[in-house]
TORMIKE-933266 format. One record per residue: x, y, z of N, C-alpha, C, O, CB in turn; residue in three letters. Coordinates in nm, 3 decimals, decimal comma. Atoms other than C-alpha are relative to their C-alpha. Glycine has a CB too. Layout:
R     n_x     n_y     n_z    ca_x    ca_y    ca_z     c_x     c_y     c_z     o_x     o_y     o_z    cb_x    cb_y    cb_z  aa
R       X       Y       Z       X       Y       Z       X       Y       Z       X       Y       Z       X       Y       Z ALA
...
//
This chain:
R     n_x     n_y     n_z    ca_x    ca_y    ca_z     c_x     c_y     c_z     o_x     o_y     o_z    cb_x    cb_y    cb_z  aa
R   0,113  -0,024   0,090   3,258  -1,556   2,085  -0,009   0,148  -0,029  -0,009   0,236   0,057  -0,132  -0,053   0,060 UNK
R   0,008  -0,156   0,033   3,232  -1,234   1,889  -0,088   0,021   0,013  -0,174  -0,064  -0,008   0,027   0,060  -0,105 UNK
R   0,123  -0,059  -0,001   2,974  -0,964   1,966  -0,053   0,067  -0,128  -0,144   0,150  -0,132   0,003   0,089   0,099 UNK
R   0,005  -0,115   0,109   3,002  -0,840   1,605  -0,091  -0,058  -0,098  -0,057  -0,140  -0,183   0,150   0,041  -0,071 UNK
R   0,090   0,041   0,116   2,679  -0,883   1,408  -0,011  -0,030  -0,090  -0,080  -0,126  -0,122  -0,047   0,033  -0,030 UNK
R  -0,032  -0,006   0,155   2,808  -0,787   1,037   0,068  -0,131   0,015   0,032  -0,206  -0,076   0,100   0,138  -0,068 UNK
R  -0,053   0,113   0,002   3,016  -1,087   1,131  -0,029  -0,135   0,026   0,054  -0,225   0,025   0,063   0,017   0,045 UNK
R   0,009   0,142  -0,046   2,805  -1,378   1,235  -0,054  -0,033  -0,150  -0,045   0,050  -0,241  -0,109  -0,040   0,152 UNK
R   0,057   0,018   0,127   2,631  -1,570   0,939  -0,158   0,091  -0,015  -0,201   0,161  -0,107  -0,015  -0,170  -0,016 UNK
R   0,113  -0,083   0,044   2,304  -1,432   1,005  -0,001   0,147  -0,037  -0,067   0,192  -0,130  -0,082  -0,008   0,090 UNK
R  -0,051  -0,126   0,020   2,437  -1,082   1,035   0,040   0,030  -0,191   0,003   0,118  -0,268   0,143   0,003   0,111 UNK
R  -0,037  -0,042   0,122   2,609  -1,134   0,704  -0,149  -0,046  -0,134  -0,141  -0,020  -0,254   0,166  -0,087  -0,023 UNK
R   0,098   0,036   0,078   2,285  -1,260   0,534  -0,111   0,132   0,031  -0,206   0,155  -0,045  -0,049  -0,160   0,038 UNK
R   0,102  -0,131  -0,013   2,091  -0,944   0,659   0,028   0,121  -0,055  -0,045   0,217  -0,081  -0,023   0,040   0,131 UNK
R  -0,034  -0,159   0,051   2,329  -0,693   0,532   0,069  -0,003  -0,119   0,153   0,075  -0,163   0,093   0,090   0,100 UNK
R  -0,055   0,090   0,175   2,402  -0,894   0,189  -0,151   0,106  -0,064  -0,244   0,150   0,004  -0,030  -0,283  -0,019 UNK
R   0,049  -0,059   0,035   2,230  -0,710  -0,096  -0,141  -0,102  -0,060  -0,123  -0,220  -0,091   0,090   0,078  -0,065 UNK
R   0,089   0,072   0,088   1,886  -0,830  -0,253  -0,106   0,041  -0,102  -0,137   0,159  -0,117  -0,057  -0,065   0,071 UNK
R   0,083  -0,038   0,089   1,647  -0,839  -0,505  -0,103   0,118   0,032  -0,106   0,215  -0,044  -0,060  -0,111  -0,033 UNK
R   0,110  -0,084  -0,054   1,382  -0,641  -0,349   0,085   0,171   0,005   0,044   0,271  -0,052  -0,056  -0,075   0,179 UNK
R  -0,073  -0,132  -0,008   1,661  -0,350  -0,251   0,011   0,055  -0,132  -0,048   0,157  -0,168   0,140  -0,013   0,061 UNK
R  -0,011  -0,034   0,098   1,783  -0,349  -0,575  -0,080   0,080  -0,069  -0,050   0,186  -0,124   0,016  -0,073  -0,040 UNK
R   0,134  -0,043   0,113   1,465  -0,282  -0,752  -0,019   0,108   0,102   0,023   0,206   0,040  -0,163  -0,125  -0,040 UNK
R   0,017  -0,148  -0,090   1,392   0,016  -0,444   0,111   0,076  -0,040   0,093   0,195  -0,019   0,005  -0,012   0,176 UNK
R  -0,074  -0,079  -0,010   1,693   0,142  -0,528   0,021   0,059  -0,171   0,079   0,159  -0,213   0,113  -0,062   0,084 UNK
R  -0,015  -0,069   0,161   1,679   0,194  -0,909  -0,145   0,020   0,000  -0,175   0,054  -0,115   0,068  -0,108  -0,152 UNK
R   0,114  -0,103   0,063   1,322   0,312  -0,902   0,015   0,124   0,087  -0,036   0,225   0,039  -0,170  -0,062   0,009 UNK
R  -0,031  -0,151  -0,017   1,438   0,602  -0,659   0,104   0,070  -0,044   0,126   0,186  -0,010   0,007   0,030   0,113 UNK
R  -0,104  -0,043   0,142   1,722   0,645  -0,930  -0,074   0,053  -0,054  -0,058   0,174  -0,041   0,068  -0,099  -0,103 UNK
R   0,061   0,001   0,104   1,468   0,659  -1,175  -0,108   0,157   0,043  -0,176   0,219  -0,039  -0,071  -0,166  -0,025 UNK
R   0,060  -0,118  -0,009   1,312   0,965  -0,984   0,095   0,093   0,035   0,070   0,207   0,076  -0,104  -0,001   0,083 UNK
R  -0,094  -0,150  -0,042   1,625   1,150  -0,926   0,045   0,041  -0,133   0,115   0,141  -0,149   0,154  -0,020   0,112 UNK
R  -0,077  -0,047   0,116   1,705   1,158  -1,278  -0,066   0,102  -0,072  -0,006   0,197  -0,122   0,029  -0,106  -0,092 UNK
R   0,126  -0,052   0,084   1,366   1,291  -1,442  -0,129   0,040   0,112  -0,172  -0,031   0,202  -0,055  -0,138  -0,117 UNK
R   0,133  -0,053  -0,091   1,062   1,512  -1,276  -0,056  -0,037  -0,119  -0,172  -0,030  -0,079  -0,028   0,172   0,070 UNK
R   0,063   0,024   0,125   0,931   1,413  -1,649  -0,096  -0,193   0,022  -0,196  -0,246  -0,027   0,159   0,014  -0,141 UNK
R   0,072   0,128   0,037   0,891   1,044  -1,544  -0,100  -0,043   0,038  -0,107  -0,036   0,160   0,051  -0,086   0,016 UNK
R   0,144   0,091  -0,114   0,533   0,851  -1,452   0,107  -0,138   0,040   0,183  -0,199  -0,036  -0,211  -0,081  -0,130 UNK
R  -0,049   0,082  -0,085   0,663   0,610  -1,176  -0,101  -0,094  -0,020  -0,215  -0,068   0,017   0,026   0,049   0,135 UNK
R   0,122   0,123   0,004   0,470   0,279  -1,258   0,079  -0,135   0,008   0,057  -0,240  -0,051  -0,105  -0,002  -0,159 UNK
R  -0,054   0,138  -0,029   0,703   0,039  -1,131   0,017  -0,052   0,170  -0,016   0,036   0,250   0,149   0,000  -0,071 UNK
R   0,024   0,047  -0,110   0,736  -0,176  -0,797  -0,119   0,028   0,094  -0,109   0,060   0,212   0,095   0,021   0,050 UNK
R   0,108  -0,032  -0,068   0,391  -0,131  -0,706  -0,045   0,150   0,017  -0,153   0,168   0,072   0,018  -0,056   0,115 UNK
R   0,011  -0,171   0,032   0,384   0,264  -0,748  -0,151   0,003  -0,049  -0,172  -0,075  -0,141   0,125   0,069  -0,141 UNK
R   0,061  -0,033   0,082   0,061   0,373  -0,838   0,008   0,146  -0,112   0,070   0,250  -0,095  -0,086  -0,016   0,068 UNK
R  -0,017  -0,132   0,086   0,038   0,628  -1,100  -0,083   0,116   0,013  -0,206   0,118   0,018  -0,015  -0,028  -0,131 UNK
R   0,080  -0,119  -0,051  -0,035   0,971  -1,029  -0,127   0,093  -0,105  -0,095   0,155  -0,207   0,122   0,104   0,041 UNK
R   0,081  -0,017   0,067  -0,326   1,076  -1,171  -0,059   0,145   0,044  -0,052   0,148   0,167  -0,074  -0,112   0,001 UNK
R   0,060  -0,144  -0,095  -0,479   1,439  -1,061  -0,119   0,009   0,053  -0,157   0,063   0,157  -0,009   0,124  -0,071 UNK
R   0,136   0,020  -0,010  -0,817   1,344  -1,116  -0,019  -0,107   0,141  -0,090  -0,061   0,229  -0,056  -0,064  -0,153 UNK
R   0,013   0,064  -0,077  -0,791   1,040  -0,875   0,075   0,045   0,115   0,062  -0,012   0,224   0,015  -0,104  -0,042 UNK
R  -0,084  -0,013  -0,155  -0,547   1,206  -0,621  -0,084   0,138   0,057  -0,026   0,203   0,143   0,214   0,037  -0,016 UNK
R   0,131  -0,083  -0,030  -0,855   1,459  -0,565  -0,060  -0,058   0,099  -0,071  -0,035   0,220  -0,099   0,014  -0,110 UNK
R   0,078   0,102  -0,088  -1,045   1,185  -0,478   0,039  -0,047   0,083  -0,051  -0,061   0,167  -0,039  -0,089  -0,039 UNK
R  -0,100   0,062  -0,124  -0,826   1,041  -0,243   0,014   0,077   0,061  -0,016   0,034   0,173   0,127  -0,051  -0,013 UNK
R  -0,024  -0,122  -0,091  -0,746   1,384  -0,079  -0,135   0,020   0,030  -0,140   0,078   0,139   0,076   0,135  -0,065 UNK
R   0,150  -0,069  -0,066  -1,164   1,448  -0,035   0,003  -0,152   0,113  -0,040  -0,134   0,227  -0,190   0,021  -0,155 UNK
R   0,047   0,096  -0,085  -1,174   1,103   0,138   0,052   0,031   0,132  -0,008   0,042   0,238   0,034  -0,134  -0,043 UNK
R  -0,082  -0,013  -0,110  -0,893   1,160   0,349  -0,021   0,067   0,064  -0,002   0,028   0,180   0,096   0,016  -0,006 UNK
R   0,008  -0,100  -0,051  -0,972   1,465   0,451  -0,156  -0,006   0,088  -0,170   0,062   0,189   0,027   0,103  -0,111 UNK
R   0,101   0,033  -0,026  -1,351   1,329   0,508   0,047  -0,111   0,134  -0,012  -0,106   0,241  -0,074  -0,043  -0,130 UNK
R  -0,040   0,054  -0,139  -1,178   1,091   0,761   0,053   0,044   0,071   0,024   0,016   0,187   0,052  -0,081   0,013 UNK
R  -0,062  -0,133  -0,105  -0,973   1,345   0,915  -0,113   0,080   0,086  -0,087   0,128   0,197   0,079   0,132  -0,103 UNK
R   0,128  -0,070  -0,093  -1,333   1,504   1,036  -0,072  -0,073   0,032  -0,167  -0,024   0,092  -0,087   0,095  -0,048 UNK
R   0,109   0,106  -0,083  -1,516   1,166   1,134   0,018  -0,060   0,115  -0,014  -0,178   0,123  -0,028  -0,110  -0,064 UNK
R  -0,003   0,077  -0,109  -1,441   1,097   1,471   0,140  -0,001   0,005   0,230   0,080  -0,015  -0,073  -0,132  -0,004 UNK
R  -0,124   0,088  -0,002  -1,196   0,809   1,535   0,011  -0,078  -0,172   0,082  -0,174  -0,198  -0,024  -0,133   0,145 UNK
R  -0,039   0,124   0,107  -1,245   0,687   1,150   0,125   0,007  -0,047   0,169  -0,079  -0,123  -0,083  -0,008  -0,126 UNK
R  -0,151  -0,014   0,050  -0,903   0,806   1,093   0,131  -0,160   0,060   0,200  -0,246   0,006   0,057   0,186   0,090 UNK
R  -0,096   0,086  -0,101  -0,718   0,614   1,415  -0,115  -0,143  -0,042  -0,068  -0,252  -0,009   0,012   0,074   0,217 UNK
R   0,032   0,200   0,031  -0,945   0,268   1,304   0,000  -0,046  -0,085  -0,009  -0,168  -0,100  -0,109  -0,073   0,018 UNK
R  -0,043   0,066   0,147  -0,888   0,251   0,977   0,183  -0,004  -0,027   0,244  -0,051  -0,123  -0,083   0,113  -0,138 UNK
R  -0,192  -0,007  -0,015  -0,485   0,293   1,033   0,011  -0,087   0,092   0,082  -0,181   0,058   0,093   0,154   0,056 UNK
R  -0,017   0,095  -0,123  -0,510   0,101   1,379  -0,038  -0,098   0,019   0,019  -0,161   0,108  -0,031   0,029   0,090 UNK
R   0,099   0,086  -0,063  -0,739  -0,138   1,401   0,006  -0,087  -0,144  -0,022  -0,049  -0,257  -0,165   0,079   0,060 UNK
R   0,009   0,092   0,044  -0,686  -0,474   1,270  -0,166  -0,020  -0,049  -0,256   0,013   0,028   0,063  -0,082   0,090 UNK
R   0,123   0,078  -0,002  -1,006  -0,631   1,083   0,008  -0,125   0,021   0,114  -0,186   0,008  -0,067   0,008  -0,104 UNK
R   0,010   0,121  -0,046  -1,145  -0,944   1,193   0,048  -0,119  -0,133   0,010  -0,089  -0,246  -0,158  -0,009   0,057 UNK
R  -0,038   0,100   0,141  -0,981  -1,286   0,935  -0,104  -0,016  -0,096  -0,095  -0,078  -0,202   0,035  -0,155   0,036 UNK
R   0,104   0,059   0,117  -1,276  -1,308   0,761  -0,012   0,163  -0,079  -0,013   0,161  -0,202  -0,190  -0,083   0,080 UNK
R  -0,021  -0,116   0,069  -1,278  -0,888   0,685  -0,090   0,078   0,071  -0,150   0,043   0,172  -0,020  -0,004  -0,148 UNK
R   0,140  -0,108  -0,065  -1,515  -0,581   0,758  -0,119  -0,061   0,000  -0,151  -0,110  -0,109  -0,038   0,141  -0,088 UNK
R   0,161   0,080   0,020  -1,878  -0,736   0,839  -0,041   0,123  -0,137  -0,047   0,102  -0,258  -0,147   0,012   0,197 UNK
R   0,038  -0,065   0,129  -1,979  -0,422   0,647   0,004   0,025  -0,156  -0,083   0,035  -0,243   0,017   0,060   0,019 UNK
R  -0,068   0,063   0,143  -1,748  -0,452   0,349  -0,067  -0,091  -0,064  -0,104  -0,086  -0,182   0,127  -0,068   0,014 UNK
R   0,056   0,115   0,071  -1,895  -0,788   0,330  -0,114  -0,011  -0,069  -0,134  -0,068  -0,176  -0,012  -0,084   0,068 UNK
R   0,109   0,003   0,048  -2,220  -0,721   0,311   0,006   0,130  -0,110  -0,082   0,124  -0,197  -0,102   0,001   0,115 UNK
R   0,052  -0,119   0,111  -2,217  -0,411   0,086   0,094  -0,066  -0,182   0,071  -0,043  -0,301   0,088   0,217   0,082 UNK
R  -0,029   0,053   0,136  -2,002  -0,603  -0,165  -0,033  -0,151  -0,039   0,014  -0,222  -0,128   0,141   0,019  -0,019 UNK
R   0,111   0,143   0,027  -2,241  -0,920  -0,138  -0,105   0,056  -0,079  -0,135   0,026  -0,195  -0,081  -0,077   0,151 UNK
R   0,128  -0,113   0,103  -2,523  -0,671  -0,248   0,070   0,033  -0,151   0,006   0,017  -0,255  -0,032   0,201   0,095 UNK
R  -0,042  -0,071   0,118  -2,313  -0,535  -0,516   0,012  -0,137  -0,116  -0,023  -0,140  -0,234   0,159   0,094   0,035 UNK
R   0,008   0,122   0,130  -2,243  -0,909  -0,671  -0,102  -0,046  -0,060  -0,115  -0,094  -0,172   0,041  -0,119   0,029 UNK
R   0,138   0,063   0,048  -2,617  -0,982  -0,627  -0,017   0,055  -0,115  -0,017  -0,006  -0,222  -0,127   0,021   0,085 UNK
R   0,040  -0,097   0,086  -2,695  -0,668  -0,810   0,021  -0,054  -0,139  -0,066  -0,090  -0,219   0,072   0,126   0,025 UNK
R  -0,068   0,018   0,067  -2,432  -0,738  -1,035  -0,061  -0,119  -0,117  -0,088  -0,093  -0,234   0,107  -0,017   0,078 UNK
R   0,023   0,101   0,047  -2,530  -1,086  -1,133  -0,154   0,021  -0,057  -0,175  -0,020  -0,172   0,032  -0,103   0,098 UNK
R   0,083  -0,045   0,050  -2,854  -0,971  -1,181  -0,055   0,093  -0,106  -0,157   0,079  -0,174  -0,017   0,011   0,060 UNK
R  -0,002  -0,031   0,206  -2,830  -0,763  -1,494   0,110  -0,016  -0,116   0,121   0,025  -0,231  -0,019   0,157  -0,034 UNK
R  -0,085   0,055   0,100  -2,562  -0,910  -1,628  -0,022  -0,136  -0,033   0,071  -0,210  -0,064   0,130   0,014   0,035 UNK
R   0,023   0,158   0,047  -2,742  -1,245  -1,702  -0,100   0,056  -0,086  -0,166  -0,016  -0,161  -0,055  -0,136   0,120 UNK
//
C-alpha cells in the first residue's frame, strides 16, 4: 500500500483544480494587472473611502473596549443569534412597520 497522497483517489480529488480556485485565481490576476481596477467580484466588497472610515472608527472603537475585540472574533453566538441583536432589530421592524403603514 502506497504512502503517497497525490496518489490515492482522494488525494487526487483534493489537488485536482476547481471552480472556486479558478475564480480566486483570476480575480488576483485581475489585481496584478491594474491598480486602476474596483475589485467587485467573488464577494469583494468595494472600496469605498467614505465607508472604510467607518469601518476603521469601529474597529479601532473595539480595539479600546475591553475584550469586545477577542468576542466578537472568538466567541461563537448562540443558534438562534445575539439576544441583543435580536432585540434591537425587533424594535427597529416595529418602528419600521409603524410608519411605513
Amino acid at each position: 500500500m502506497s504512502n503517497d497522497f497525490k496518489g490515492s483517489v482522494f488525494g487526487r480529488k483534493l489537488s485536482q483544480q476547481t471552480g472556486i480556485n479558478e475564480l480566486m485565481e483570476d480575480l488576483g490576476h485581475a489585481l496584478d494587472r491594474s491598480s486602476e481596477m474596483i475589485m467587485m467580484g467573488g464577494g469583494a466588497p468595494a472600496l469605498i473611502p467614505g465607508m472604510e472610515s467607518i469601518w476603521r472608527r469601529h474597529m479601532e472603537e473595539m480595539l479600546r473596549d475591553g475584550r469586545r475585540f477577542e468576542d466578537t472574533v472568538g466567541l461563537y453566538d448562540t443558534p438562534r443569534g445575539r439576544p441583543d441583536f435580536l432585540e434591537t432589530f425587533a424594535a427597529f421592524l416595529k418602528l419600521w412597520r409603524r410608519t411605513s403603514i
